[in-house]
N, C-alpha and C positions, 0 to 999 in steps of 0.2 A: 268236783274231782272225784273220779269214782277207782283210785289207785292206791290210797296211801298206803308206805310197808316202812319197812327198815330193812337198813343194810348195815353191811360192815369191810372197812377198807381197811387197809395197814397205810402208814403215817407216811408221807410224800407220794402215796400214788394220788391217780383224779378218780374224782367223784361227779356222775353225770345221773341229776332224776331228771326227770318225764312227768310230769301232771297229764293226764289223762281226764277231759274234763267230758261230761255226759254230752254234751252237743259243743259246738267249735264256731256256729258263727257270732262274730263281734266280742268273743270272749277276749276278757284281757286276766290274763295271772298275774297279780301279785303276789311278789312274798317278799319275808321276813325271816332272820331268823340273828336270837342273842346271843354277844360276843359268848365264846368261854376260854378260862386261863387258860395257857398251854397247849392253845390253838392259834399257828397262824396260817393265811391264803385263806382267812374265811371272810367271805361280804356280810353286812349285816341285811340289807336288802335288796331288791331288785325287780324286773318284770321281765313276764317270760313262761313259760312252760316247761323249757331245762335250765338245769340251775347245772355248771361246767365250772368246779371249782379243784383245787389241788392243796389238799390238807394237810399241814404239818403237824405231829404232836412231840412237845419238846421232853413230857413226861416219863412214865415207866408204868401206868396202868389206861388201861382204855378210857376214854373221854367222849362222851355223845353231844351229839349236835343235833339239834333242833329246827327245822325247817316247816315254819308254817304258810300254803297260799289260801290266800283269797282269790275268790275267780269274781268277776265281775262284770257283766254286761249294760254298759254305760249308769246309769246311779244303783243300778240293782245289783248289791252285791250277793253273793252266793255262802254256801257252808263254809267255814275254812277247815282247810285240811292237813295235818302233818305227817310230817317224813323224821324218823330218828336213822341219824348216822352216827354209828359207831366207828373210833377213830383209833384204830390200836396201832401200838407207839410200835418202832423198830428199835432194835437194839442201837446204842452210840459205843465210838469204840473209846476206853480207857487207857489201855498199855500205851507204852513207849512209841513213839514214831522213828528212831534210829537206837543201835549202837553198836559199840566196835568191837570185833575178837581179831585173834591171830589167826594167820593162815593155819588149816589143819584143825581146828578147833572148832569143837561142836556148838553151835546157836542154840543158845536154849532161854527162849524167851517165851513168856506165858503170855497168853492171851487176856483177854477182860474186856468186859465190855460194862454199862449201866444196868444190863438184864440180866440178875441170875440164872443159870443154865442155860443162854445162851452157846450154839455153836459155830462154830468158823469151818469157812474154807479159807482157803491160801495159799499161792500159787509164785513164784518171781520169774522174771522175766532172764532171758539166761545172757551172763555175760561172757564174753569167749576169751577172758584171762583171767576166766575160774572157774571150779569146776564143785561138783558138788551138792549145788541148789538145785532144788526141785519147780522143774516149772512144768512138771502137769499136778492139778489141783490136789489137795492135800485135805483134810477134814478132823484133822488133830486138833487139841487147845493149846498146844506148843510148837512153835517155831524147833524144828530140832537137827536141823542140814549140818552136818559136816561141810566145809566151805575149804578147797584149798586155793592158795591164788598163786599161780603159777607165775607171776612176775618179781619183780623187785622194786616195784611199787604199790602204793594202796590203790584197793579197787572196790567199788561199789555194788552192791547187788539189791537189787531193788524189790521187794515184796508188794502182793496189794492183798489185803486182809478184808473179808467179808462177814459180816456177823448174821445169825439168823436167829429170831426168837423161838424160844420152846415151846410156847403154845400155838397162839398164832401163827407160826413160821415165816412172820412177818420178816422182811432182808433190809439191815440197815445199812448208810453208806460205805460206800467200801476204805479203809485207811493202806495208807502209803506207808512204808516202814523202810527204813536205806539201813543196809548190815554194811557197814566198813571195815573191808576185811587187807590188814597189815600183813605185808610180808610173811617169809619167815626167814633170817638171816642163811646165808649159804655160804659153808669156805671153801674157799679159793685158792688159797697159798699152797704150797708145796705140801703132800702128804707124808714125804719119809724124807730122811734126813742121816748124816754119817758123822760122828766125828769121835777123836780119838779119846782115849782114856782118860780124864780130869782135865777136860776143855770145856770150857762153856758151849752151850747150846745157846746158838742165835738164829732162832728161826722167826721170820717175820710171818704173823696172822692177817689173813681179811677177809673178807665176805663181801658177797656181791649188794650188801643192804647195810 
């Protein structure tokens, strides 16, 4: 195998090597390569000349991987050669997945994730009885929409949060966040009102909520 190198992915994309071997007829590759913690989608061995795996790291610092073949031509085996893959983690998200304001009132929810200085995008999907949220992308660490909701029901507005890491700019799963956003009472009843000098005042109150 006249190839070996290293590489480096960010944690859930795939990973595809190539052996590259000095001549090619009757070759067979083998390889191998040892578990490591806080790695899964990894095989410990196999045959082949590409190795098409998809790497999880459940971590918060880089973790290499190990990939040694043997190349072999019926009992004669050959050099063995390796491949280090470096496996750098994506950020995971921390914060809140929901919660509730009043209509008219500002969302102010902080971000987080497991990667310090991680950053976000995030964007909601718009819902048309309310107004408010921002649904083109945003790049702040704080949720911060004024939300009003125009009904006299609760309504939902749906966020999806992406994190990226600071060095690597590696992109971890995107999280779902539901803001339920409450009314805001409105009256109804008569505004003015007459009556004569030391009478009670009977006016009845309501609201549409």
């Amino acid at each position: 195998i006249t190839n070996a190198n290293a590489q480096a992915i960010c944690s859930g994309n795939t990973l595809t090597i190539t052996a590259i071997n000095s001549f090619t007829d009757n070759v067979v590759n083998n390889w191998s390569s040892p578990a490591v913690a806080g790695i899964s989608g990894h095989s410990s061995s196999g045959t082949g000349a590409v190795i098409t795996e998809t790497l999880i790291s459940t971590g918060t610092s880089p973790l290499n991987v190990m990939y040694t073949y043997t190349p072999s031509v019926g009992s004669c085996a050959g050099q063995p050669q390796q491949f280090t893959v470096t496996v750098n983690p994506a950020p995971q998200m921390s914060s809140p997945t929901s919660t509730t304001i009043c209509s008219n009132s500002a969302l102010q929810m902080n971000l987080a994730s497991n990667m310090p200085g991680a950053s976000y995008q995030w964007s909601a999907t718009d819902n048309t009885n309310t107004t408010g949220e921002s649904i083109t992308t945003q790049t702040s660490a704080v949720l911060n929409d004024v939300i009003t909701n125009v009904t006299a029901s609760q309504q939902q507005v749906l966020y999806q949060v992406v994190p990226t890491a600071a060095v690597t700019n590696c992109r971890g799963a995107a999280q779902s966040v539901i803001v339920n956003v409450n009314p805001a009472p409105q009256l109804s009843g008569a505004s003015t009102a007459t009556v004569c000098s030391g009478t009670p005042l009977n006016m009845a109150l309501s609201a549409n909520v």
